[in-house]
N, C-alpha and C positions, 0 to 999 in steps of 0.2 A: 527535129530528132524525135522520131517516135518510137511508142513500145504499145506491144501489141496487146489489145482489148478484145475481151470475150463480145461475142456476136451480140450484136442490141445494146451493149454501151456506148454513152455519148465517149467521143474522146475530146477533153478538155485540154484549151488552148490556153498553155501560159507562158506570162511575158516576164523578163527577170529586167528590173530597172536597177541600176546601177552593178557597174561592168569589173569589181576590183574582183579581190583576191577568192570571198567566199563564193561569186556567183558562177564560180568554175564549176565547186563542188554540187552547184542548185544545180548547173545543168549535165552536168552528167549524172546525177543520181535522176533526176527526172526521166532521163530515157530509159530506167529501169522500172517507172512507174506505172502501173496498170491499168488504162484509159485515159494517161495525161499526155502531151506533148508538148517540148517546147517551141514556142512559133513565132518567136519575135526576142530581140534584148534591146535595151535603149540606155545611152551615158551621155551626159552633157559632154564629155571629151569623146570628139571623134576616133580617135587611135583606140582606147580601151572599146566603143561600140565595134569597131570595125573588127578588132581583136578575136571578139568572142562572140562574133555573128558568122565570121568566119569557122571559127574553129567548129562553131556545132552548125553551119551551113543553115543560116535564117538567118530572116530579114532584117537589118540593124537598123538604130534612129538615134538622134539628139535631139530629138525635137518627141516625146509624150502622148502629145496628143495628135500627132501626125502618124505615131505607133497605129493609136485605135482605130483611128480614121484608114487605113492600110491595111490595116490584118484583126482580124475578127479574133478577140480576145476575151478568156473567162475568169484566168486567173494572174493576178498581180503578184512576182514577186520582190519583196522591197528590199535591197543588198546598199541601201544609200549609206551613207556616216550614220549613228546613229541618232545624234539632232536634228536630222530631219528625217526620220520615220511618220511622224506625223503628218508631214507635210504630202507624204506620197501616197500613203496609206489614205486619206483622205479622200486623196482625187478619184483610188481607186473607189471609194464607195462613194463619193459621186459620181461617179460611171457608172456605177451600179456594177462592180465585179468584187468578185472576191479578192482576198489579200492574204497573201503567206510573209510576213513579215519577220526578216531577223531577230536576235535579238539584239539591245535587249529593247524592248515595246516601244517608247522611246525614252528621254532622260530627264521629265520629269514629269508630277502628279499634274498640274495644267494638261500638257499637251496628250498626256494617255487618256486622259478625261476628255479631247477633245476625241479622241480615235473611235473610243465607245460611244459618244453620243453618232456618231459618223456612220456608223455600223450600224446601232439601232436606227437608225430612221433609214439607211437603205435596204434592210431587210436579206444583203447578202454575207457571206461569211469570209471570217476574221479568223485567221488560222497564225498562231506564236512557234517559235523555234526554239524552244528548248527541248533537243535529240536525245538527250541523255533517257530524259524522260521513257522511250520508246524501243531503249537498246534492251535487249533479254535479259542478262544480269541486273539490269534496273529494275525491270519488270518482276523479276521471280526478289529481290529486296524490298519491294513495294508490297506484295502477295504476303510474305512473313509479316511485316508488321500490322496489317490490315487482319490477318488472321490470329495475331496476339502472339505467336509466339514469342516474341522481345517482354511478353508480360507486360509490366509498368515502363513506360518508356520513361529513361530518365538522363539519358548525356545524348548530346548529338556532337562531332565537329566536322568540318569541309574545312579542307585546305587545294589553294588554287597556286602550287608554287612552280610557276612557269619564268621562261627567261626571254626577254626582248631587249634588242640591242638600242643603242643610240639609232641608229640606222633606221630603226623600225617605225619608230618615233617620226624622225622627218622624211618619211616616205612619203607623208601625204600632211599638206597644210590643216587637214581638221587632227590630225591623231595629236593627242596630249592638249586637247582643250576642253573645258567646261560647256561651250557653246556645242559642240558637234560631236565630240567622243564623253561626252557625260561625265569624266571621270574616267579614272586609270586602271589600275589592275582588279578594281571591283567591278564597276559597267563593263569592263571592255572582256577581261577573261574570264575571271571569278562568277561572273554573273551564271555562268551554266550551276556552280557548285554550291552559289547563294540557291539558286532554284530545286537544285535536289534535294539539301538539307532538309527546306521547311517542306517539302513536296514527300518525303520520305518518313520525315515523323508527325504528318499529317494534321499537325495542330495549329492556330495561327502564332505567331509570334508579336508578343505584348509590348517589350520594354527591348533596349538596347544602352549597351554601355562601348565606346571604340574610340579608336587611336588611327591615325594616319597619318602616312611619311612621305615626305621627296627624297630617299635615299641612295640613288644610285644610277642617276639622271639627269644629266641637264635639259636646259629649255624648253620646257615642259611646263603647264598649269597646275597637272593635277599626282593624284599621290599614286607610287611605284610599292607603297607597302600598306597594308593595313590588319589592324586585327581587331576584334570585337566577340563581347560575348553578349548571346542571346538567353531572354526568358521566353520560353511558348505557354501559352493559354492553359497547358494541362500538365502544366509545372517542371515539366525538362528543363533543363538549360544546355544552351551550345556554344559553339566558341566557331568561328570562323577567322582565318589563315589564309592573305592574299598576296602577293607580291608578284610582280615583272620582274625584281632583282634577284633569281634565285637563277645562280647557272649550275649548270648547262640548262635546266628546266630539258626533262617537263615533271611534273610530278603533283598530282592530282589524287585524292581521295575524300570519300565521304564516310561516316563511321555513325552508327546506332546501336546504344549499348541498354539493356532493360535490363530488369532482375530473372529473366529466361534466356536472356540471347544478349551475344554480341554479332554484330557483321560490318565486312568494308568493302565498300566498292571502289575502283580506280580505273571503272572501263571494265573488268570483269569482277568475280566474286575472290576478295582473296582473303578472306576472313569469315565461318560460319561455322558458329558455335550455338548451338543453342539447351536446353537440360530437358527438352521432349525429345531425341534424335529422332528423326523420321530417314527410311529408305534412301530416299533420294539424295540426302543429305552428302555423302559421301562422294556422289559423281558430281552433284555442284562444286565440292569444295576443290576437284580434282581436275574438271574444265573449267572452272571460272564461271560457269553458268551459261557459257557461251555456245553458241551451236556450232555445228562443226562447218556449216557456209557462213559464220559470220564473222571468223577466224580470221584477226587482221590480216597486212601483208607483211611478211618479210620486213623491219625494221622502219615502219611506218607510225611517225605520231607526229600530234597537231604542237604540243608544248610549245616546239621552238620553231617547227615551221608551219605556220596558220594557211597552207595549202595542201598538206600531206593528207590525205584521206585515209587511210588504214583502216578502220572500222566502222568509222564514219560513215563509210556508203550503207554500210546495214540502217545507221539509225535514221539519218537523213531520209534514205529511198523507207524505211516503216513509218517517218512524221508526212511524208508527202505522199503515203498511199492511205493514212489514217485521214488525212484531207481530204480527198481524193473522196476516199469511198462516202464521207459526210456528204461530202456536195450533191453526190450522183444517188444516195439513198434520202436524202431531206433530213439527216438525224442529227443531233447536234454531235459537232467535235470537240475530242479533248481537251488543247488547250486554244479557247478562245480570250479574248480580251480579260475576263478574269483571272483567269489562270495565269496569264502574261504578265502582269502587270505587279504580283506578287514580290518576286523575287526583286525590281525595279523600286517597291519602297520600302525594302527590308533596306539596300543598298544607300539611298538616302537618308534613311534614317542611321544608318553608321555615318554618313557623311556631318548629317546635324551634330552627332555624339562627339564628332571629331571636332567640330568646327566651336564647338561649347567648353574642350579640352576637355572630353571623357563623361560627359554629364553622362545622365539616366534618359534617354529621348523612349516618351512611348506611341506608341503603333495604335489603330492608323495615324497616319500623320495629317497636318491640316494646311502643309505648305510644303514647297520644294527649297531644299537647303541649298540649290542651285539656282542661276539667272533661269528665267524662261527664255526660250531659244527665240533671238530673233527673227527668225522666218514663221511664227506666229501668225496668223489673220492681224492686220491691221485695227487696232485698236482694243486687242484683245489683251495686253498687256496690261493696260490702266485697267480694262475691268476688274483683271484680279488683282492689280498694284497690292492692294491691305491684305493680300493672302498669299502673300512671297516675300519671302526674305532681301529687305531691300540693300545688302550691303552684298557683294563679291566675296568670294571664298579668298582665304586671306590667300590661299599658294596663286592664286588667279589673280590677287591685287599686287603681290611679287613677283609674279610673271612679269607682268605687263610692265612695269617699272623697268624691271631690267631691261625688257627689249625696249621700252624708248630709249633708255640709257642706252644701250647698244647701237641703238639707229643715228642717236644724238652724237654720240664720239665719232661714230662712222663719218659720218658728215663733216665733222669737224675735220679730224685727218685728211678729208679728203680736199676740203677748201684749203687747210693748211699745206699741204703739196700742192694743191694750187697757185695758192701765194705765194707761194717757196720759190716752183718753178718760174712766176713770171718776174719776180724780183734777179732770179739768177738772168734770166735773160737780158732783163734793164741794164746789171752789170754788164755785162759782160759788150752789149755793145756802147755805152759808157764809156768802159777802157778795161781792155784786154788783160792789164797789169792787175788792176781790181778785182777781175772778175777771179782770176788765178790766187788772189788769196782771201775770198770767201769762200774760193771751192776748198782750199787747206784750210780754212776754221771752220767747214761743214764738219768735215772729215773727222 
């Protein structure tokens, strides 16, 4: 799938490894990008490669390195679970290619440390996916507070109140685990909204106080609610609002309030106040800041269905031409492994708060409040053993309980109709009379 490059650009060739639901949206925004194409996808399931090698007419694989080895590749992109971004993201920079990595970076402070040392020593670029970043109305909210008008920044909050069903949950064996999906409605949704908060009031964030729930979910490891307030470095405070159990969902916003301005974003501008009015002021508050080709579709949003593209394509196809142009100019891009990795231990560090029943956890962190993911490098685990938290997260230690319990009765039931059956059979050719009244004292 290509798109067409001004004369004398190289066109870069990327591969999208893992085949689910977002790498739809990689590769069709990719064909609107300007000197990229897509020229390969690869999924350890045959069906999903075959899927989407089809649909966008290139060459499929299960097999990685039989990818590179076949089709001359520059850029990586990694759509895997998210406990194992590191794992792939890796390989790419020992290949020595570039990487466009989901979010979020991955799910914990070990393995995103492993990603950056990965990059620095191959010397190629590491490109992070948070779109929000990139969309217009983000862009002209970022432009106000950089240039002061909010004055003193002094509140922030992000709320990520989207809905996921049961369904969504066991569509796929890693969603709702600590090892692969990092965590619930903060790693997996929220994380775009964790990322704009501190990205928009541009200060780091010091201390965290939060709470997390299993409230509206079964068989699940990790939490479906959470909330938390933040202190940042230049004395704001912010409050963040997550939850998968908000129906119908979707419903998303971010808010920054100073002693000159307040503004909210939710996908466009629907809030902009501020006690300097300037011109412009009035058509932003009037389009949403939005340009008139970046104008979703028609009843298009991602809350409840995490394939609907609607605006989407604007901010995706600006993060993949912002990549794009870095690579083919040598200049550094936006968000690379620093950038990325932000908003991943803001989220941890709620997890710690939660996990301590509300303590004061402060930033940076010096361990991950989650296991390290076992698909680690072989022996990497004992090196950090004394800089990870050696117990399981308690909803991850009642997980597991439960499903052996489940697995353990199952079993049981099933031996016991076992037994049941072959004893009825013993009656019954024993004596026929016998047999007719254990079947009336089953009964």
């Amino acid at each position: 799938m290509d798109s067409q490059a001004p004369k004398g650009l190289v066109v870069l060739n990327h591969a999208i490894v893992g085949c689910g639901v977002i790498s739809n949206i990689h590769g069709t925004c990719l064909g609107m990008v300007r000197g990229s194409r897509l020229a390969a996808v690869m999924d350890i399931v045959p069906e999903k490669a075959k899927a989407l090698g089809e649909k966008y007419n290139v060459p499929y694989f299960t097999d990685r390195d039989q990818m590179l080895r076949e089709v001359p590749i520059d850029v990586v992109h990694v759509c895997t679970p998210s406990g194992n971004h590191h794992e792939i993201a890796m390989w790419a920079a020992a290949n020595r290619k570039h990487c466009f990595c989901e979010k979020p970076m991955d799910v914990t402070l070990e393995a995103m440390d492993l990603i950056t040392a990965a990059f620095k020593k191959s010397g190629t670029y590491y490109g992070g996916c948070f779109m929000n970043r990139f969309n217009p109305p983000a862009q002209l909210f970022k432009k106000a507070v950089e240039s002061g008008r909010f004055g003193r920044v002094t509140t922030a909050s992000a709320q990520c109140l989207w809905g996921r069903t049961q369904e969504y949950y066991e569509s796929g064996d890693w969603r709702g685990t600590w090892e692969l999906d990092g965590g619930g409605c903060l790693m997996n949704q929220a994380v775009h909204y964790v990322d704009l908060i501190q990205w928009l009031v541009g200060s780091p964030v010091k201390s965290i106080r939060a709470y997390t729930g299993l409230l509206a979910h079964e068989r699940i490891a990790v939490e479906d609610t959470a909330v938390a307030i933040l202190k940042f470095a230049n004395g704001a405070l912010g409050v963040i609002h997550g939850t998968t159990a908000a129906y119908p969902g979707p419903h998303g916003t971010v808010e920054v309030c100073g002693d000159k301005g307040n503004a909210s974003y939710d996908g466009k501008i629907i809030r902009w106040k501020f006690a300097d009015e300037q011109a412009e002021d009035k058509t932003i508050l009037e389009t949403g800041g939005v340009p008139p080709a970046a104008k979703p579709a028609d009843g298009a949003t991602t809350g409840s269905d995490p394939a609907a593209l609607g605006a989407y394509h604007v901010m995706f196809t600006r993060a993949f031409q912002e990549f794009s142009d870095a690579i083919q100019s040598g200049t550094p891009n936006a968000l690379g492994t620093a950038e990325h990795r932000k908003a991943v231990e803001i989220i941890l560090g709620i997890y710690e708060s939660a996990r301590r029943g509300g303590e004061e956890v402060r930033l940076p962190l010096k361990k991950s409040a989650i296991p390290v993911p076992m698909s680690l490098p072989a022996g990497y685990a004992e090196k950090v053993k004394g800089a990870i938290h050696p117990t399981l997260p308690e909803a991850m230690v009642t997980f597991r309980k439960k499903r052996a319990s489940a697995k353990k009765g199952a079993r049981g039931k099933s031996a016991k109709a076992k037994s049941s059956g072959k004893a009825a059979k013993a009656t019954a050719k024993k004596s026929p009379k016998s047999a007719r009244k254990a079947k009336r004292g089953r009964k």
